[in-house]
N, C-alpha and C positions, 0 to 999 in steps of 0.2 A: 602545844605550848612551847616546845623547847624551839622546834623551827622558827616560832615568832617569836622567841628572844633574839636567835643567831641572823635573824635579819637585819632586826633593829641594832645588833654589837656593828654587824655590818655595815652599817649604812651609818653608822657614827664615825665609823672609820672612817669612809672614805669622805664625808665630811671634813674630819678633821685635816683628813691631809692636803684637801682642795684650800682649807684657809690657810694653811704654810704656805703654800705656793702662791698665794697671791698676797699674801705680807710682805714674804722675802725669802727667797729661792735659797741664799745661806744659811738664814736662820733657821730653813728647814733640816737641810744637810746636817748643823749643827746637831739641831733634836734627834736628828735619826739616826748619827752618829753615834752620840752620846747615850742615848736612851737604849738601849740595848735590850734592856729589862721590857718597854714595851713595844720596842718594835719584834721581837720574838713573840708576844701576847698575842699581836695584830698579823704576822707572818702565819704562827700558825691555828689559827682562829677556824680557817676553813675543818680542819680536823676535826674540831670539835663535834661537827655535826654526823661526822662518821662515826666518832666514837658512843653517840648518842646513841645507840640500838636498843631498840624495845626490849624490855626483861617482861620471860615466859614464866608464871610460878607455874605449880601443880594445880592450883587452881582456875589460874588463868585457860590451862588447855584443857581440864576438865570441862572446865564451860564451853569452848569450842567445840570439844569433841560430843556432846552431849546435844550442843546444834546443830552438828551434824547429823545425829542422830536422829531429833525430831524432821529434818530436813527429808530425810530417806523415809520416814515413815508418813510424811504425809504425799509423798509422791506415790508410795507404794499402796498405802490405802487407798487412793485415789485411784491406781490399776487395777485393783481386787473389786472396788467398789462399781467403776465408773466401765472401764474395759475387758475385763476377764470375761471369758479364753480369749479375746482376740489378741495381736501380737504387741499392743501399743496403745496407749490412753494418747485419747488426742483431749490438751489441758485448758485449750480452750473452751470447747463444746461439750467437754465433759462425757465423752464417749469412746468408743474405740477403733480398732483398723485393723487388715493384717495387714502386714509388709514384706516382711521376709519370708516368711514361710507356712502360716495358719498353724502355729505349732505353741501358742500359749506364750512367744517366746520369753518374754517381760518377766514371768512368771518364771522363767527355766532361768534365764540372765541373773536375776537379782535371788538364787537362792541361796551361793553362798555369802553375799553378803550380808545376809540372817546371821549366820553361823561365826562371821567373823566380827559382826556387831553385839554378839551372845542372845541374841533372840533363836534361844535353841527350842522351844515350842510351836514356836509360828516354822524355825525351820521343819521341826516332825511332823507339821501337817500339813506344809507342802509335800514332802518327801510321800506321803500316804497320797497325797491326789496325784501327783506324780508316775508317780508306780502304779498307781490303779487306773490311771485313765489316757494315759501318755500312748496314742499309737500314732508312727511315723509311715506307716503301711499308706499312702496318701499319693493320688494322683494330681503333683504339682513339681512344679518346677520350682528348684531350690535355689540359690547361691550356695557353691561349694564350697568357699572363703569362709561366708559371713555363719553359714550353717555349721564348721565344726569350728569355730572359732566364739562362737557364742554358743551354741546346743552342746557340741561334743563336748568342747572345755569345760561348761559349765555342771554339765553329769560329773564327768570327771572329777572336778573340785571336790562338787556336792557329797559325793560318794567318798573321797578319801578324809573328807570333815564329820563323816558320821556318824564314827566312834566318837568324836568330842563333844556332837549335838545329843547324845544320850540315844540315836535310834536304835533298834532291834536288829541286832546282825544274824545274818547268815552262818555258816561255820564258812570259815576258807575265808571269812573278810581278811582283808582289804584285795583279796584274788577271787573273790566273788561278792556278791550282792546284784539287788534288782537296778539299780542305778548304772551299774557298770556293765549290767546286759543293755540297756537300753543305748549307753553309748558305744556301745560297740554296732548295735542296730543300725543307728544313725552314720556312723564311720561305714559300716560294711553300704550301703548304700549310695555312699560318697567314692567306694572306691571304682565303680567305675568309669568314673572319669578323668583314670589316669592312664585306661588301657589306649593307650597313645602311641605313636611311633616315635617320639619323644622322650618318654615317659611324664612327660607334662600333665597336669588335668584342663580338662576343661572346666569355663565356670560357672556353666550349670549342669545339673541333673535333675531328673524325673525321680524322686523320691521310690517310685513305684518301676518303672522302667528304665531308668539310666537314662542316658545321654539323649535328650530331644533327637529330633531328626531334623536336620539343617540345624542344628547348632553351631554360633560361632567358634572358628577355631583361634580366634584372637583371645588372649586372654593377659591380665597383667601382672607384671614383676611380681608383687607383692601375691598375687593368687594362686602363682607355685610354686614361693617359697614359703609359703607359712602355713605349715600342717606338723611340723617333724613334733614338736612339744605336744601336742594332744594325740597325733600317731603313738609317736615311740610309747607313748603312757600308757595307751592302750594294748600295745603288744605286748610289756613288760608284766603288766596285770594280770592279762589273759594268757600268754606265754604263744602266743598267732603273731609270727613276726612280718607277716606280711603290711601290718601299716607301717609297721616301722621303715621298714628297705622299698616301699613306694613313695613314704614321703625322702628318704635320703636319693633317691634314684630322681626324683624329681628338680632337689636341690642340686647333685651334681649336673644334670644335665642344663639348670640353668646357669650355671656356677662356670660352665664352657663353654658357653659361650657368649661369653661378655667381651667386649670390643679390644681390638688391641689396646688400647689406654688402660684398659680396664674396667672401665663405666657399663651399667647396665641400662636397657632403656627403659621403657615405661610401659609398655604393649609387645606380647611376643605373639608369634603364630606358633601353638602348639604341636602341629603336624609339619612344618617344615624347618621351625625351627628359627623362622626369619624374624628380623626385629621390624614390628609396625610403626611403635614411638618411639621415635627414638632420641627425646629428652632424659637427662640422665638428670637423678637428686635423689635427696633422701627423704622426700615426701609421698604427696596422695600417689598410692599404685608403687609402692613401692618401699616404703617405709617398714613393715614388719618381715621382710623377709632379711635384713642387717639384725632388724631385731633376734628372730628367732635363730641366728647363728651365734650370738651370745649366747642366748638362754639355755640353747641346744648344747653347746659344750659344756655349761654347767653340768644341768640336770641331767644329761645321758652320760658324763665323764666322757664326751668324746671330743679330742685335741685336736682332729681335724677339722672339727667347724670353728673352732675358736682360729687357727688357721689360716681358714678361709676367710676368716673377716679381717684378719688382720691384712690378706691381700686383697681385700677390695676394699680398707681402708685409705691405702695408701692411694690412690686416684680421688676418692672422694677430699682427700685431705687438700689435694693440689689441685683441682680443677674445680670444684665444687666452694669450699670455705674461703667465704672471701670477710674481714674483718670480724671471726665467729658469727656471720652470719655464715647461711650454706642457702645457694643459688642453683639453679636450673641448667646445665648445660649442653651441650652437641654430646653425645656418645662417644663419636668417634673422632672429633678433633680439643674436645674438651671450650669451646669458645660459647661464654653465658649469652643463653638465650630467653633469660625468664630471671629477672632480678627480683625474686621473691621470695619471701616467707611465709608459709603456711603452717594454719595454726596446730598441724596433724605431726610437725618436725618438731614440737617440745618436745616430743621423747625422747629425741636424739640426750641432751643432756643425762637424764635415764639411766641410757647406753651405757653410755661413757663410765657413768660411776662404777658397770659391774666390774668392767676392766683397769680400775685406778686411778682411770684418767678425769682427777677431780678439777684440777684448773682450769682445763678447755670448756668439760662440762658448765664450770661456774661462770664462764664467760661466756658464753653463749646463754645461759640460764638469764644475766642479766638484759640482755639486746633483751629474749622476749618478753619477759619482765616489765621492759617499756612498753612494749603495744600494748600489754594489759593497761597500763596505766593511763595511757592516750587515752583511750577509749571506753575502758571497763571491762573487755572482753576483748578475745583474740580475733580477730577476722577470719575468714579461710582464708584471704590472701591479702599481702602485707606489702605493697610494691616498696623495699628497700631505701630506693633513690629519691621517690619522690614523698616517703615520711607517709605514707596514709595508704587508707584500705583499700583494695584492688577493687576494680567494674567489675560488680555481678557476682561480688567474693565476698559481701559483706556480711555474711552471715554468722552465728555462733551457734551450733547446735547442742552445745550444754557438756563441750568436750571436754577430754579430761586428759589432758597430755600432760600441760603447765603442773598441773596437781601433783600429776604420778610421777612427775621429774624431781619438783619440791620434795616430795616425800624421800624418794630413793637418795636425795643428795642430804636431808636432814640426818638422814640414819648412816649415812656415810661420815658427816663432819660436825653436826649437831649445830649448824650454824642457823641463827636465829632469822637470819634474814628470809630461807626457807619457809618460816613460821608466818612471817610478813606477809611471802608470797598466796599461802594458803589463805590469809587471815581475809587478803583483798576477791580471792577468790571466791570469799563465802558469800561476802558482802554483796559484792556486783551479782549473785546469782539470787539470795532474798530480798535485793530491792526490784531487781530489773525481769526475773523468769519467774517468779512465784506465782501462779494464780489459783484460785479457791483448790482446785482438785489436784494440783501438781508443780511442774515447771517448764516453761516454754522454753524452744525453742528461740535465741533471738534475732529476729530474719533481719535486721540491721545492727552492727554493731557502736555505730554513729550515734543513733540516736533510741537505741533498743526497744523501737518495736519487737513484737512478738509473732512466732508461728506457731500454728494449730501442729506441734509434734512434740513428744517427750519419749524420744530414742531409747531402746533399754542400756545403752551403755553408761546414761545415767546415772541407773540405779545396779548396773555391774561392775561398772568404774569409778565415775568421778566423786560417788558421794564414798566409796569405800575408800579411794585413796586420800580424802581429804578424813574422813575416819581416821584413819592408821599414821595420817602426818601427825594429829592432837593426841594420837595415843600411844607414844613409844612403849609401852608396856603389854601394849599387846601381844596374844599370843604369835601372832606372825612374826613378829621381831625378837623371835625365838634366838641367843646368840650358840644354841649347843651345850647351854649346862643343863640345861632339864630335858626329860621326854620320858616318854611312856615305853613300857617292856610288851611285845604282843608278842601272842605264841600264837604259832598257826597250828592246825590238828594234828601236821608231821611229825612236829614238836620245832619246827624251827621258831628261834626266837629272832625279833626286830624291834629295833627302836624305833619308832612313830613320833610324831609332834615335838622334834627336836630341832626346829626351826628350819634354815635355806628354803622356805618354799620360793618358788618359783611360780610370776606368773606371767599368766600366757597373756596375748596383745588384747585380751579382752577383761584382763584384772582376773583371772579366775587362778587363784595359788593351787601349786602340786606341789605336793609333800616328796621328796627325795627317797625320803625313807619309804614310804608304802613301793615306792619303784623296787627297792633294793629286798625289799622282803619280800615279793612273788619274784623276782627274778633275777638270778647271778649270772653277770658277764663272763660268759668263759672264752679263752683266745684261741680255743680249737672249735669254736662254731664256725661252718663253712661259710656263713655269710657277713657278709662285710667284712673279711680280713683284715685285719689291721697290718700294714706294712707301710716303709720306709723308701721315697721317690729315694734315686741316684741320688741327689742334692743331701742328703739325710732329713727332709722336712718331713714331720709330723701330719701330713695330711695325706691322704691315701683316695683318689677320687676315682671314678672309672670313665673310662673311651669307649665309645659305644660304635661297633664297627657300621661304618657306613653301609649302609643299604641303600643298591639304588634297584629301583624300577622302572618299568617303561612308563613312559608318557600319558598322560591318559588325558583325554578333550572333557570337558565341562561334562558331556550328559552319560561319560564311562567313570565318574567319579565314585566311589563308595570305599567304607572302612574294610580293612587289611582282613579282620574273620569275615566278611560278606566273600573278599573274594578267594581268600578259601577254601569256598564252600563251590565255585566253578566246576563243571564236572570235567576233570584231567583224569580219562582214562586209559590204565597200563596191560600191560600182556596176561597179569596174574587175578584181573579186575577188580582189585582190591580199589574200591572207590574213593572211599574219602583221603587213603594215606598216599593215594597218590599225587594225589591234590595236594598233601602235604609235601611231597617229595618235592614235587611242580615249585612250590613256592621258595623251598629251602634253596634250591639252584639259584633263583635269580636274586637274593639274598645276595649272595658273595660278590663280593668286592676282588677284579683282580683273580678269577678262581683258575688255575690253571690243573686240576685233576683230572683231567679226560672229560668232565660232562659238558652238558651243552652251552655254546658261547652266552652271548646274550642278546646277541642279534637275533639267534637261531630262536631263542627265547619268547623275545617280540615277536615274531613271527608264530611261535604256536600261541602266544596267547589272542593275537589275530584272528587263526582258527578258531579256537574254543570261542571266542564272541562270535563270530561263524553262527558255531552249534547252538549260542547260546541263543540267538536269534531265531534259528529253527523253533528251541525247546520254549521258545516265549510262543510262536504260532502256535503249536500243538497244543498249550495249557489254551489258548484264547480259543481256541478252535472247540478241547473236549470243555470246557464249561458252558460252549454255545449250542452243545449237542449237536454239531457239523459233523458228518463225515467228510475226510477226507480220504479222496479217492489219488491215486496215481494213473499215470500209464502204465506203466511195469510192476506189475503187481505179485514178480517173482520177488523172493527173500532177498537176493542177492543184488545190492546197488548197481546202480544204471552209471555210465559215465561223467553225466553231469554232477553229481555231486548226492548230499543221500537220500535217500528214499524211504519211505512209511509205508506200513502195511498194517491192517485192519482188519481183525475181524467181529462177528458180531458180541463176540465175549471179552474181547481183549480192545483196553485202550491202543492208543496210536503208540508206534515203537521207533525209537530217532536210530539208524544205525549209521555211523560215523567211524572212522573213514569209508567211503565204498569197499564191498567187496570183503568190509569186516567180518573174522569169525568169532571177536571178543563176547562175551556174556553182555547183554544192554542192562542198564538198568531201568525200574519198573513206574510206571509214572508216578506214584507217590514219592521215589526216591528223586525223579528229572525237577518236581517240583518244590521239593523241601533243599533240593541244592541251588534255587536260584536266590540272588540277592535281596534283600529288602523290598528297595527302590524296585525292582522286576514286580516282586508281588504285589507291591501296590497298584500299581503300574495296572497290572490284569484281574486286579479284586481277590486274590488270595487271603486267606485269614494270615494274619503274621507268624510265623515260627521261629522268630528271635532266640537264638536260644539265651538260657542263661547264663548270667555275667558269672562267668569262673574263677575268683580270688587265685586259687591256687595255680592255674595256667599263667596269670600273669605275672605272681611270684617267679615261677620257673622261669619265665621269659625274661625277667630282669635277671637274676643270677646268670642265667645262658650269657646272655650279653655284657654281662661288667669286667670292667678289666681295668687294672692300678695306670696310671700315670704320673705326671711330676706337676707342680702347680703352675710352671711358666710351660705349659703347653703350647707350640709354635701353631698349632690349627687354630685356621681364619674360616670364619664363615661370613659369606656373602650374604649381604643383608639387604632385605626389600626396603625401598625405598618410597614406595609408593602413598598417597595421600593416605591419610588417618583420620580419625578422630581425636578431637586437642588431648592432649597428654593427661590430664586431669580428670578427665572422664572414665569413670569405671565402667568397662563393657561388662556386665553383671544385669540378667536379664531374673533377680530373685523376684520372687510375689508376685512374678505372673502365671494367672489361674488357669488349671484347665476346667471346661465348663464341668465335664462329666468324675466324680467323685465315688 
């Protein structure tokens, strides 16, 4: 109504002033002179409709927030109903699917949003099937990302909201419980995919065996920097620091190598360390790893990631932000190459408010703002320049960026237009994604058709955050006057549910407090040091001494424990540690202490592929029950190089070098020392061994060491063709057949 007043005041106006001007051009002058009274009316008339802003009562956002609520519960009955255990209600056909992972996940995503919508009953009897029936023990391949970002997070939450849901604790809660075993299950699972020469992960794993074989080692921005908030949470719980300094060892290593501009790309290769895409923004593949360097200095009090953002803010600010929009550009000369907007960079706003920065936030808040309004929903991509939705980008999968932006800036400035933003949000999603069993996907945002998918982020994000915009009262918007006293059995006492939660990039809140009551930061812990670069900056990163190795041709390729495991044997025939001694030499960088160069190096590792060669014939030879026979059937090697000897009790025995008097080892040891790819190779049973948490802890510590933030080290970056930037190399929900 009021817009169609101030059109009609409008349009009288300019009427009026079109008949002055064709009366008489002075008699105008006159009026408008003189009139002062209504030429100020008419001047400032456009204000009017600024100042028109919709009033919120208590009632008003009770009724949204309460629509919301039904909103969440007929998507979610509609999962329990229609799709349960599989990972996803598909809302068209009224059935289900896995996707990610075969792991219930819809069910695990949307538990604390029970909890935070006060459905503390339906929460206690998820938490009971949960607990009773939840096993991740599972031969598949996972997304590393998407699995503790949604799974890990989500325990997490669950578990620190379960004093408030009224369930049955443990003693030692909030530093024990069944929920917090299970995610720590799922995380230790996860972490071998960071045993990297990198320390990168890769992103995927075998739930049940680790890292596939031929797994890619490309992986994106965003997939190794976003682990540290659900890590660190887990370490500080359990007092097992090792997620915590896997997922920081990750972040700095990708933290160093970002372009001299500063810009990161979009695809790295985690084993060498080389950038694949190298588009730089702050969206898809990229997006939550800016994130989780706010949250991370929050929540963990640590000043170096906050730091760190603020130095890869400044690039993003000048190469990226072009009229609060933020655009796509080169890494490394900073020149746009993707004049767009995607609908995954609302968070950026978010961002912005944890660190004060309300102005930029709100102006960028308004740009997106408009594509909602164009359209009804956000597109995935927004091309800028030409005002409309990208080719092949048109879609809205029911995201929830815009919402968690509105909300985080309402609670920062309590401005109403946030309210607006939400109010448009609810609307476009009950006229246009509703269908009998849930809410679609909408695979056009032009004309909103609909897709056969209702994503769990959904019902872990966007209906929570449109929740908590209509409900300032909630408990999450806890400001620090209240909370609970808990005594652990020690008797130490903590405050619990006194607001700051923090949440992770999947909506799922951590309570600050449960961190600080299983675990006190002390500054004589030997890991992580906290120190002071030359400069005096607050951020404390490590340099990881280069290692080089030899060369190795496509079919000598294999991971760093396979080769290892190469038989390097010494004077004292101490087997395996010599192998270790073998590999610690050509480690060094520059080593000038008397050991062997690195030419000399190459060279024996030549050899040993050599022997290794031999000991691949001897395995292929005793499984085919062949004898092998020699000419020289004395002990002592012949000339040519080495010789085997057989007898009718004893397998074949490799002696190396000629003329050896070392002790050999016995063939169960020739063939538990060859590589993976060897035993396949010749039909051996696999003897993989197990992935060791705590070797790889040591091996990060061994390795870290402080630097300063303007590090002059450049790394040489591949260049070679990709996959378009926007594509997530994420190979989750692919099955293997056998279970």
């Amino acid at each position: 109504m009021v817009s169609k007043v101030y059109l009609l005041i409008r349009l009288c106006r300019y009427l009026f002033t079109l008949v002055l001007l064709m009366i008489n051009m002075n008699l105008f002058l006159i009026l408008w002179h003189y009139g002062f009274i209504l030429g100020a009316f008419f001047c400032f008339l456009p204000f009017y409709q600024v100042n028109a802003i919709r009033k919120y009562s208590k009632e008003d956002l009770l009724k949204l927030r309460e629509e919301v609520r039904q909103m969440f519960d007929h998507a979610y009955t509609g999962y329990l109903k229609y799709a349960y255990p599989y990972d996803e209600l598909r809302p068209l056909t009224c059935d289900g699917i896995d996707t990610w992972g075969s792991y219930s996940l819809t069910l695990i995503d949307a538990l604390d949003t029970l909890a935070v919508m006060g459905n503390y009953s339906e929460f206690k009897r998820v938490v009971d099937i949960v607990t009773t029936k939840a096993n991740f023990d599972a031969n598949i391949n996972v997304s590393v990302f998407e699995t503790n970002i949604r799974i890990v997070g989500g325990l997490l939450s669950a578990h620190m909201l379960s004093q408030r849901a009224g369930v049955d604790l443990e003693p030692g809660w909030p530093c024990n419980g069944p929920l917090l075993r299970l995610a720590e299950d799922v995380a230790r699972r996860l972490l071998a995919a960071f045993d990297t020469p990198s320390g990168m992960p890769y992103g995927t794993v075998n739930l049940r065996h680790g890292v596939p074989p031929g797994e890619t080692t490309v992986t994106c921005t965003a997939g190794v920097g976003t682990f540290i908030l659900e890590f660190a949470t887990l370490s500080r719980l359990t007092g097992d620091p090792v997620y915590e300094e896997v997922a920081l060892n990750a972040l700095n290593s990708l933290f160093e190598r970002r372009s001299g501009i500063g810009l990161f790309g979009n695809h790295i290769d985690i084993s060498s360390g080389r950038w694949v895409a190298l588009d730089s923004g702050i969206g898809a593949g990229v997006d939550s790893f800016f994130e989780y360097l706010v949250k991370g200095a929050i929540l963990l009090d640590r000043p170096e990631l906050m730091a760190m953002f603020k130095e890869v803010r400044k690039p993003v600010d000048r190469y990226l932000k072009k009229n609060h929009w933020y655009v796509w550009a080169s890494m490394h000369k900073g020149q746009v190459t993707l004049p767009v907007f995607q609908s995954l960079e609302a968070y950026w706003p978010g961002v912005l408010s944890l660190i004060g920065d309300i102005d930029t936030a709100l102006r960028s808040m308004h740009n997106y703002n408009r594509v909602w309004k164009q359209y009804g929903f956000t597109p995935e991509f927004y091309n800028i320049a030409q005002g409309e939705a990208g080719s092949n980008r048109e879609s809205y999968p029911l995201r929830p960026e815009l919402a968690e932006s509105a909300m985080y800036l309402y609670r920062a400035t309590g401005d109403t237009f946030m309210l607006d933003i939400g109010l448009n949000i609810l609307r476009s999603l009950q006229h246009s994604a509703k269908t009998p069993c849930g809410y679609a996907t909408i695979k056009d945002a032009r004309d909103h058709t609909q897709e056969n998918r209702m994503e769990s982020f959904f019902l872990a994000e966007t209906t929570k955050y449109l929740y908590l915009l209509f409900d300032p009262e909630n408990f999450i918007h806890n400001d620090g006057s209240s909370g609970r006293v808990h005594v652990l059995p020690s008797g130490r006492q903590c405050v619990l549910d006194a607001g700051g939660y923090i949440f992770n990039t999947e909506a799922h809140p951590i309570d600050p407090g449960a961190l600080r009551c299983c675990y006190e930061w002390k500054e004589e812990k030997d890991f992580w040091k906290k120190s002071k670069n030359p400069k005096g900056d607050m951020l404390s990163s490590r340099k990881k001494e280069k290692k080089v190795t030899p060369e190795k041709s496509s079919s000598e390729r294999y991971s760093d424990n396979e080769t290892s495991q190469l038989i390097v044997q010494g004077t004292d025939g101490n087997f395996q540690n010599q192998s270790s001694d073998y590999f610690k030499v050509i480690s060094k960088d520059n080593s000038n202490d008397g050991k062997s160069s690195l030419s000399e190096e190459v060279e024996k590792l030549s050899r040993h592929t050599e022997t290794l060669n031999h000991l691949l014939n001897i395995v292929k030879a005793s499984r085919e029950s062949v004898s092998i026979k020699t000419e020289n059937e004395n002990e002592e090697g012949g000339e040519d190089g080495p010789t085997f000897s057989q007898n009718s009790s004893e397998s074949p025995v490799l002696e190396w070098p000629p003329n050896s008097t070392l002790s050999q080892p016995s063939t169960s040891e020739r063939e538990e020392s060859l590589p993976e790819y060897v035993r396949e190779l010749v039909g051996l049973k696999s003897i993989k061994k197990e992935f060791d948490p705590q070797r790889l802890l040591e091996s990060i510590r061994a390795s870290s060491a402080d630097i300063s933030l303007d590090s002059s080290k450049k790394y040489q970056l591949l260049t070679c063709p990709a996959q378009p930037f926007h594509i997530r190399l994420t190979i989750a929900g692919e099955f293997i057949e056998e279970k």
